[in-house]
C-alpha positions in Angstrom: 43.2 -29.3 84.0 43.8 -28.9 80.1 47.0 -30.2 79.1 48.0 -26.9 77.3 47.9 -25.2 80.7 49.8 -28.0 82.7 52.7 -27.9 80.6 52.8 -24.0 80.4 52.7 -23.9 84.4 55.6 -26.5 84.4 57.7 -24.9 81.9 57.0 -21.5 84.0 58.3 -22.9 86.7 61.6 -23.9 85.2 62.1 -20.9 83.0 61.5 -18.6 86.0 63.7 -20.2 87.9 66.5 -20.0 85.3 65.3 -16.3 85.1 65.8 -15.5 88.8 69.2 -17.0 89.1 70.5 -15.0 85.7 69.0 -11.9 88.0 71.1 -13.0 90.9 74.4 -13.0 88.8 73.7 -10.1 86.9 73.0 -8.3 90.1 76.1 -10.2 91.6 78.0 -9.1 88.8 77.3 -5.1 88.8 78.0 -5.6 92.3 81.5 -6.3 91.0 81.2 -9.4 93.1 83.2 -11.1 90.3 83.8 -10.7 86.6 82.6 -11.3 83.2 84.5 -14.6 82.7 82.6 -16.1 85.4 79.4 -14.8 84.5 80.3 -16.5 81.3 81.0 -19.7 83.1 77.9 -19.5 85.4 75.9 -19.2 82.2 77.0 -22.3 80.5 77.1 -24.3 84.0 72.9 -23.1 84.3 72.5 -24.2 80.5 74.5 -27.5 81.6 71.9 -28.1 84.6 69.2 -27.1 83.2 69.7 -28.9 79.5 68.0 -32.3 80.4 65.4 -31.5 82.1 64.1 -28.9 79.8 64.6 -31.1 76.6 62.6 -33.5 78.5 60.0 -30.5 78.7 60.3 -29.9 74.7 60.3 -33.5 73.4 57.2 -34.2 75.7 55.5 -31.6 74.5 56.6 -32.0 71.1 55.4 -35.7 71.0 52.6 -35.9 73.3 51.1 -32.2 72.1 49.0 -34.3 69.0 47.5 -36.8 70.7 46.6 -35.0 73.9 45.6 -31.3 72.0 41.9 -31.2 73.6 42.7 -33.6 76.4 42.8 -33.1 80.3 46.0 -33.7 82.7 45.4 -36.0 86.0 45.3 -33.8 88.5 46.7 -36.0 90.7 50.4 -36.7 88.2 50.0 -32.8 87.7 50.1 -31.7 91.3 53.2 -33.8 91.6 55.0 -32.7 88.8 54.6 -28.7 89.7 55.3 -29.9 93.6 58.4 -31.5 92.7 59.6 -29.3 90.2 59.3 -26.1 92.2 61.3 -27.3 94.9 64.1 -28.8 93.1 64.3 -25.0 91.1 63.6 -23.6 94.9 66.8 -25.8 96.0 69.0 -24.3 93.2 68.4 -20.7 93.7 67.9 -20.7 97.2 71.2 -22.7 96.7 72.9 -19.8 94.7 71.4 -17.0 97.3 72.6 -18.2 100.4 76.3 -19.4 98.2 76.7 -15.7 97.0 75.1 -13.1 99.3 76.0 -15.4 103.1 79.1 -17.2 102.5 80.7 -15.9 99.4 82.9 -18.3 98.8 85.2 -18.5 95.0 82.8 -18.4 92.7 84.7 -21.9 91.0 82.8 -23.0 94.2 79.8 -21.7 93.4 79.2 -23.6 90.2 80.7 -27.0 91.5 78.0 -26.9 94.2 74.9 -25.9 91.7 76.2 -28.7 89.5 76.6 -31.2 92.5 73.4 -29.9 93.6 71.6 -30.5 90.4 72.9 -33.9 89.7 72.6 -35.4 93.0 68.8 -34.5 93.3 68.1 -34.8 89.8 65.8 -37.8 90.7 63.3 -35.7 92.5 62.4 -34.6 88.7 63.1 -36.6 85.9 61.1 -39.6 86.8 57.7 -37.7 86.9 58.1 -35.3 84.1 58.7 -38.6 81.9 55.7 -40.2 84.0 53.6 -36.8 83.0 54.1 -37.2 79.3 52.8 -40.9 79.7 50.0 -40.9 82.3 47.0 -41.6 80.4 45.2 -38.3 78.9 40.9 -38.1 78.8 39.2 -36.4 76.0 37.4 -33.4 78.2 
């Protein structure tokens, strides 16, 4: 797969998943299920979870984007990296959903288990987005 496409598949997996749980809380919101504070502090908490792992996405792009322009992504490295990062987003919002629409607990709640969430399975990710920018890139 060219490496252009690899990286804009990755990065559409975390942008949509940042999208979809902003939907949530706006929806959560105009169904006065809390208040503009909160939706305030839900927005900083998803910039918070979402900061390393898309400055990992920039940087590797930024740095890697010259010397791998024309070249083609292992297939195998890719498979993992889209694998593993949709479920991680897929644990967050299917996190949030069944947090705000089943047990609708405080939403202080809310945000401490995203964070926790985030932090404690953080590994599933980091590791092979870093190992993606690396893996060795052929000319195609």
């Amino acid at each position: 797969m060219n490496y252009n496409k690899a990286i804009y598949t990755i990065f559409f997996i975390f942008l949509g998943a940042i999208f979809f749980q902003i939907v949530i809380i706006f929806i959560a919101l105009l169904s006065n299920y809390f208040d503009a504070p909160e939706l305030e502090a839900f927005l900083i908490s998803v910039l918070k979870i979402y900061s390393i792992h898309l400055s990992m996405l920039f940087a590797g792009t930024f740095f890697s984007r010259l010397s791998a322009r024309h070249a083609n992504v292992d297939r195998k490295v890719f498979s993992v990296a889209v694998i593993l990062s949709s479920l991680w987003n897929l644990l967050l919002v299917s996190s949030l959903l069944i947090l705000m629409f089943i047990t609708q607990p405080r939403f202080d709640v809310i945000i401490k288990f995203q964070e926790d969430i985030a932090s404690n399975s953080a590994f599933l990710i980091t590791g092979v987005l870093a190992y993606f920018f690396v893996a060795k890139k052929t000319n195609g």
